[in-house]
N, C-alpha and C positions, 0 to 999 in steps of 0.2 A: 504494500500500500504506500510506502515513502517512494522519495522521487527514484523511480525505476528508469529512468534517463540517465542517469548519473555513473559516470564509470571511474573515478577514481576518487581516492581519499584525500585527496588535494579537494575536489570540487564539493564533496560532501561538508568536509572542515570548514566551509566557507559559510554553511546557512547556517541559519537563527531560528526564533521565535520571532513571529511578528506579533506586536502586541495594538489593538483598536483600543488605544488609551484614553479617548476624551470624557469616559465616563467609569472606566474602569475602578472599581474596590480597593482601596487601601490594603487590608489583608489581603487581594490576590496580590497586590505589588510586590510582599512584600513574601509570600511564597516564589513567586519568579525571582526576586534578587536574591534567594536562599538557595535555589536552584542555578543560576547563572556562577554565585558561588562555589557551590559543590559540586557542580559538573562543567562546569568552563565554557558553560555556553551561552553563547550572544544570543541577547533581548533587547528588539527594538520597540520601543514605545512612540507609538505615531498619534497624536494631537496637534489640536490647533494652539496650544497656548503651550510653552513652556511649562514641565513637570519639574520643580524645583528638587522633591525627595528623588529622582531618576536621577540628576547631575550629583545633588549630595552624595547619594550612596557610590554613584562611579566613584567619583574624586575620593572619596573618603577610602572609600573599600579597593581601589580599583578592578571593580567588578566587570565585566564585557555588557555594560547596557549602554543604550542612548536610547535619547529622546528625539525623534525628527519630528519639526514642528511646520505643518504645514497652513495652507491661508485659509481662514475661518472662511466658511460655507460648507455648504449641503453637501455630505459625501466626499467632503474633501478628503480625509484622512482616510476613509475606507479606497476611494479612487487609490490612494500610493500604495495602499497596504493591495491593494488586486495587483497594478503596474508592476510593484516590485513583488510579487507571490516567488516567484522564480527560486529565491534569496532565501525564502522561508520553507523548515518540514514542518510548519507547525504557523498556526491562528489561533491568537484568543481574541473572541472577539464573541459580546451577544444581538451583532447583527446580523439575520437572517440571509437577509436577502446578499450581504460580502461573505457571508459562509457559503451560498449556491455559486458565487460566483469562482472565490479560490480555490472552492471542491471541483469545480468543473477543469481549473490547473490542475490537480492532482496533490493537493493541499491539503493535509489534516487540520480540524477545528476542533477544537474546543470551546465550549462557553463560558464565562465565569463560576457557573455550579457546576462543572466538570461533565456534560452532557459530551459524550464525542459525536460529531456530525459527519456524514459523509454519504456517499453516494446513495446508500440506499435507505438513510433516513430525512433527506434533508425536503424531499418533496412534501412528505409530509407535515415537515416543521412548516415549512414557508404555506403551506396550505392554511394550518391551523392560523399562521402568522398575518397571512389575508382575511379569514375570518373574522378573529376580533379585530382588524381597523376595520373592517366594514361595520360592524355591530355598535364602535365607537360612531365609526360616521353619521350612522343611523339614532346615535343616541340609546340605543340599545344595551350599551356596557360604559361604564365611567371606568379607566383607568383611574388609579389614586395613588401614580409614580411606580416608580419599579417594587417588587417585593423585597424585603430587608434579607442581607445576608445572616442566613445562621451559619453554627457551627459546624452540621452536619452537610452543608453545600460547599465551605472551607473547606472540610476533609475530602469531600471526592472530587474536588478540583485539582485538588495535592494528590488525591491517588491515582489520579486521572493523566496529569501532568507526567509524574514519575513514574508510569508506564509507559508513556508515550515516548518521552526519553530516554529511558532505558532501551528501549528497543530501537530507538536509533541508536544509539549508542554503540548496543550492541552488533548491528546493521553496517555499523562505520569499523570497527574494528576487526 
């Protein structure tokens, strides 16, 4: 399922994580900078504004993250994070619709609760995901922000993550 194009450990060593940071959870940050720590692997954070704890912890820790911050608008950060998918075996991100798009590269996703997305579930997300905005449309359903991270969506992101890794990992070696 990882990029099966790829033929040497030169070109593998190269990717990351991409990270759809504009809205992204404090606690997932700070399991990805726990992970870029302990397994030497680059995490890109893509927002529209400056992530000040992403430069802290580089500089600090020098850990393999950045922050690329691109120009406020609609889909802007998800537009780099598709252009640049290449770069990445790996998406966090809880936008549907940049999860069909960098699965259709050949992109693993994850979501901030550690849901894995991919080829043979993502139709169905993006289905249910037209749903409720039509139902909001219609006044049908009041959204009331996103639902609050607990502890038990922390952990299967983190177990989610660390499988997904590992098996690159192991993939690379």
């Amino acid at each position: 399922m990882f990029k099966e194009k790829l033929t040497s450990i030169n070109e593998i060593s190269l990717l990351s994580i991409g990270v759809d940071a504009d809205s992204i959870h404090s606690r997932i940050k700070e399991i990805l900078f726990k992970t870029s720590e302990s397994k030497g692997i680059k995490i890109v954070f893509v927002s529209d504004r400056p992530l000040k704890d992403v430069q802290s912890v580089r500089d600090k820790y020098k850990l393999k993250v950045s922050n690329v911050v691109v120009k406020t608008g609609e889909n802007s950060a998800d537009n780099w994070i598709y252009e640049h998918s290449d770069e990445f075996f790996l998406v966090v991100t809880h936008d549907i619709p940049l999860s069909e798009r960098v699965i259709e590269k050949g992109v693993l996703v994850i979501d901030e609760r550690g849901n894995k997305l991919n080829k043979d579930n993502i139709r169905e997300a993006l289905s249910i995901r037209n749903v409720m905005s039509t139902m909001r449309d219609y006044n049908l359903y009041e959204k009331k922000g996103r639902n609050p991270m607990r502890d038990k969506d922390v952990k299967k992101f983190s177990d989610s993550l660390n499988e997904i890794v590992t098996k690159y990992l192991n993939q690379t070696n």
